[in-house]
N, C-alpha and C positions, 0 to 999 in steps of 0.2 A: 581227760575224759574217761570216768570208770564205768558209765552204764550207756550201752549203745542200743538203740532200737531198730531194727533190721525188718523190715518190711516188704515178704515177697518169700514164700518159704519153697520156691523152687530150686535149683541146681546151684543158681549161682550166689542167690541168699543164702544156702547152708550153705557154701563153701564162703564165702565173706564172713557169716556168724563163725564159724570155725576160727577162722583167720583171727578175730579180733577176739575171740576169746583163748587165745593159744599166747595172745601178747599180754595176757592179764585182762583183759575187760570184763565186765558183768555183759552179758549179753542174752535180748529176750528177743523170740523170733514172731512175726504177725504172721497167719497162713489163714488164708478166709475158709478152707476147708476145715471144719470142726474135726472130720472123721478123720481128717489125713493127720492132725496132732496127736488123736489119739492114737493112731497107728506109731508114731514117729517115738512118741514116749513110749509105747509097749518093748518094740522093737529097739529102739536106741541105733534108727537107721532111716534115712530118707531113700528107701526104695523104690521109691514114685520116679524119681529125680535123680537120686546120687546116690544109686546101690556102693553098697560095698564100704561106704566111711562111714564109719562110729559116731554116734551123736553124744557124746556124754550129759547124763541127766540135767546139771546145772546148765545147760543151753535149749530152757522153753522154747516150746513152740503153741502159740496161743491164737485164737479165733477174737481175743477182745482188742483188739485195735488201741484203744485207749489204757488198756492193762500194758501192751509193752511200749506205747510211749508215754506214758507218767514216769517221771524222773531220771526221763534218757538225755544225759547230755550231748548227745546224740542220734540222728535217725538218720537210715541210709532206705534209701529205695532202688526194689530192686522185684519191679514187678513189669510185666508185656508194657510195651507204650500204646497199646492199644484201650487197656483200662487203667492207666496210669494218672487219669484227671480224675477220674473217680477216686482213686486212691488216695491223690494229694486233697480233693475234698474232704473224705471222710478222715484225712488225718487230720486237718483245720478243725474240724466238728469235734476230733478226739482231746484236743489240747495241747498240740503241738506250739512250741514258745517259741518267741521271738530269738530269745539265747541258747537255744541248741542250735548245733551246727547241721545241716540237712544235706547230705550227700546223696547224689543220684548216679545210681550205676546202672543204669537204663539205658537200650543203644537204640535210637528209632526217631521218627518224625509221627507227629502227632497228624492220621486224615483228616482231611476236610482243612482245619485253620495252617497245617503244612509248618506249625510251633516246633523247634526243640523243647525236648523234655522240663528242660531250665525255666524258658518263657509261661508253659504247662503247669509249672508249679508256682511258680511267681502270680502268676493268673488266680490261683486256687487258695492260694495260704495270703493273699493281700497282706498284710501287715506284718507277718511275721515270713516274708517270702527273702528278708536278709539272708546274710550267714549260707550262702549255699557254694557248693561246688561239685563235681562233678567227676567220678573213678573209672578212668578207662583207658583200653591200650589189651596187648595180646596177652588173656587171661581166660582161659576153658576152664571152668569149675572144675571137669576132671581133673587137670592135673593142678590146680592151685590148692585143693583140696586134700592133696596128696603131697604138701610140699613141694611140688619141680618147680625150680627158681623163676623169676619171671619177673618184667619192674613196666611199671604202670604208669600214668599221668595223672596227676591231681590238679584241675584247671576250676580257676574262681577267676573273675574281675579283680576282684581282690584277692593280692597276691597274700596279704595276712589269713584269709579264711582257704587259699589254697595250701599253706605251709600247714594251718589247723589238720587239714585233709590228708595231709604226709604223714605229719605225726602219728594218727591215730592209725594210719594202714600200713604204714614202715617194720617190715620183720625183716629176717633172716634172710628168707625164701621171694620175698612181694617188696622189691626195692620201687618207692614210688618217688617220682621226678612232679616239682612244680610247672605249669602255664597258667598264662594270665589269659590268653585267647580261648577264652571259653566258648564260642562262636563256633571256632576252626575243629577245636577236641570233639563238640560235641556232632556237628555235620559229617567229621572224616570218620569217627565209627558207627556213623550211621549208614550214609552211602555203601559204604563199604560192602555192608552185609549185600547191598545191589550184585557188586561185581562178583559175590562170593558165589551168588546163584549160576551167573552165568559163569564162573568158573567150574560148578559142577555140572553143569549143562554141558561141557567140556568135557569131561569126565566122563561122563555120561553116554556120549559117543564114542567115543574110546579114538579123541586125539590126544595129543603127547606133551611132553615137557614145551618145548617153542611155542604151541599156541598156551598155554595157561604160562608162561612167562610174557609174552607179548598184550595179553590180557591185561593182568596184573600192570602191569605198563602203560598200558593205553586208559585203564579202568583208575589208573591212579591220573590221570590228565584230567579225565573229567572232572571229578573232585577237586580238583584243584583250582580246575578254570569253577565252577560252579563255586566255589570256596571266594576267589579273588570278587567274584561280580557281589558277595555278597557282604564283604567286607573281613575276610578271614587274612591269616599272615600266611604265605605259602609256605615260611619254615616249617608250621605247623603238621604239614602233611607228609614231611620228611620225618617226623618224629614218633614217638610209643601207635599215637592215636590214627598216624596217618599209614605211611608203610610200614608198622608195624603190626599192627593192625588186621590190615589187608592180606599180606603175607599169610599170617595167620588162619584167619576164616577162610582164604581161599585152598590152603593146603591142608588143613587140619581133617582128623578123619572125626575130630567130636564135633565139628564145624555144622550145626541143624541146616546153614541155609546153603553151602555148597552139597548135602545131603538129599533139599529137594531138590535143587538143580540138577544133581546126577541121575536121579530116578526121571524127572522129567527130558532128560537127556536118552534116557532109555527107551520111553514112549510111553510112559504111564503119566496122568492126567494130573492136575495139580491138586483139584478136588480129593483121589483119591488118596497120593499121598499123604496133604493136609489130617486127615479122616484116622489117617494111622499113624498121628504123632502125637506123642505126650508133652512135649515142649513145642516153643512157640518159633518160626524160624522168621526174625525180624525183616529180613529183607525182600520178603512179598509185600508185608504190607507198607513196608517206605518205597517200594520201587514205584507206585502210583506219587504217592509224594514229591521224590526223588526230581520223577519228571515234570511235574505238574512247577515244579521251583524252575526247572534249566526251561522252561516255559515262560515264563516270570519276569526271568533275570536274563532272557535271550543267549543265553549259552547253550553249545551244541554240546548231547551227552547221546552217541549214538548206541553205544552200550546199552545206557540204561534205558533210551526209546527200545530196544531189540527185547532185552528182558521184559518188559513189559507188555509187548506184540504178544511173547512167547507165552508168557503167564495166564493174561488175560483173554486174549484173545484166541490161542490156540493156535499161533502160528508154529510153523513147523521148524524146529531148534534146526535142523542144516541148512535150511533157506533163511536164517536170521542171521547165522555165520554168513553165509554166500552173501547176505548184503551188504555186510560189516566189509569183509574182503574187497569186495566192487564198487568201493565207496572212490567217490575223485579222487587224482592222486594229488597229493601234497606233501610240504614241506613238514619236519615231526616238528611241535611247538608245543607249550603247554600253557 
C-alpha cells in the first residue's frame, strides 16, 4: 500500500500520517478546516493539535475530501465519533472503493443508535463497507508522534484484512499485534474512555494511588461483564485494547478524558471545561451510551451509572464515590 488517505487532521491523524509516511507511504491528510491547512502548510506544524512536531511538506493537508482519497489504497479515520457518520457519508459521495482497505482509529459509541464505529461505517459506505479494520490500544499522539515505542491492535473479522492492517502500521517504534474480535477491541477502547473520567474525578479530589488502582480494577469488570452479554472474548480485555488501554487513559497526563474528570473533580462544571478544550474528550459522550447498552444487556456498571450522575446531572463527585463505597457487600467476580 504506497498512498494512504488519513482522514481527521487533529492530534491523532497527524501523528498516524506521520507514522505511515516515516515507513515510506505517500500520504495525503483530509482537515474540513480550509484555514487550518493553510496554517499547517505555512508553518510545517499542526499547532492547533500537535504543537511542537514537524510536518514536512510532502504530507498535505487538504479541505477536498475526494482530493486525498482518489487513489489511496488506503484510508484511515480518525475523526470525533460524534461526526464520524457524516464523515463515512461524505467519504462514500467522495469515491471511496470497494478495494482500499478502511482503517478506523476512532474510540467512541455512536448516541442515539448506541453503533460502534465499525457498524457506523458499514451503514454509510453500503457496498464498499468490506475490507475494514480497526487501530487501537495505548497510543497518545504525543508521544507516538515523537517515536516512544508503543504496540497497538489491528482487529478485522477477518483475520486477512487485520494482518493487511499490521502491515501497513508495523514500524520500529508502533509494534502492531492482530484480533479477529473486532466487537471486544472496539467496546474496551471505548468504554474505557468512561472509566478514564472517573479516574480523573479521582484526581481531582486528591485521592491516591489505592483508589485509582481499585477503579481501574473494578472499571475493567464492568467492561468486561458488558463485553461478555454482548458477545465479546474476555481474552480480549486482557490485551493492547483492554487493560492496556485503560491503564493508559487513566494515568496518562495527555489523557483529554481523565483531564475533564480531574477538573470536574475540583468543582468546575462540565460545561465550562468542555468550553475550553480544543480536542474532543470521548468519554462524556459514550458514557450516555455506555449506560444506556448495560441497560440493554441488563448488566450492572455502577461506575459508569456514577459518571454519568456526576456529568449530567450535577451530582456531587464525593457523594458518587460515597455510593460506589456503600454499595452491598459481595463476593469480587467479573
Amino acid at each position: 500500500m504506497s498512498t494512504v488517505g488519513v482522514l481527521g487532521g487533529g492530534s491523532w491523524g497527524t501523528a498516524l500520517a506521520l507514522l505511515l509516511r516515516g515507513s515510506g507511504r505517500r500520504v495525503r491528510v483530509w482537515e474540513y478546516d480550509r484555514d487550518q491547512c493553510g496554517r499547517i502548510a505555512a508553518e510545517g506544524e499542526n499547532k492547533k493539535f500537535l504543537p511542537g512536531i514537524e510536518i514536512p511538506s510532502d504530507v498535505p493537508f487538504s479541505s477536498d475530501m475526494e482530493e486525498v482519497i482518489r487513489g489511496s489504497d488506503a484510508v484511515v479515520f480518525v475523526v470525533p465519533s460524534k461526526v464520524f457518520r457524516d464523515v463515512a457519508r461524505s467519504a462514500a459521495s467522495a469515491g471511496i472503493t470497494l478495494e482500499a482497505l478502511k482503517v478506523i482509529a476512532t474510540k467512541g459509541l455512536e448516541g442515539g443508535s448506541l453503533l460502534r464505529m465499525s457498524q457506523v461505517l458499514g451503514e454509510e459506505l453500503h457496498g464498499v463497507s468490506d475490507r475494514t479494520a480497526v487501530v487501537a490500544g495505548p497510543s497518545h499522539a504525543e508521544e507516538v508522534s515523537r517515536g516512544v515505542p508503543t504496540a497497538v491492535v489491528a482487529a478485522s473479522e477477518d483475520e486477512g484484512v487485520a494482518k493487511e492492517a499490521q502491515e501497513l502500521f508495523m514500524t520500529s517504534t508502533f509494534r502492531v499485534y492482530t484480533n479477529t474480535d473486532l466487537l471486544g477491541v472496539e467496546l474496551g477502547v471505548a468504554v474505557k474512555n468512561v472509566i478514564a473520567v472517573a479516574a480523573g474525578i479521582c484526581d481531582g479530589i486528591g485521592f491516591g494511588d489505592n483508589t485509582k488502582g481499585a477503579l481501574l480494577t473494578r472499571g475493567l469488570a464492568e467492561i468486561m461483564r458488558l463485553g461478555a452479554a454482548m458477545g465479546a472474548k474476555n481474552e480480549t480485555f486482557f490485551g493492547l485494547a483492554g487493560v492496556g488501554d485503560l491503564v493508559t487513559t487513566c494515568l496518562s497526563r495527555h489523557s483529554r478524558n481523565r483531564f475533564v474528570g480531574e477538573e470536574i473533580g475540583k468543582g468546575r462544571k462540565l460545561r465550562d471545561v468542555l468550553e475550553n478544550m480544543v480536542m474532543v474528550a470521548e468519554g462524556v459522550h459514550t458514557a450516555k451510551a455506555a449506560l444506556t447498552l448495560s441497560e440493554r444487556h441488563a448488566v450492572e456498571m455502577p461506575i459508569t451509572e456514577q459518571v454519568n450522575a456526576v456529568l449530567f446531572e450535577e451530582k456531587d463527585p464525593t457523594a458518587a464515590i460515597q455510593e460506589l463505597m456503600s454499595r452491598k457487600r459481595k463476593a469480587e467476580v467479573f
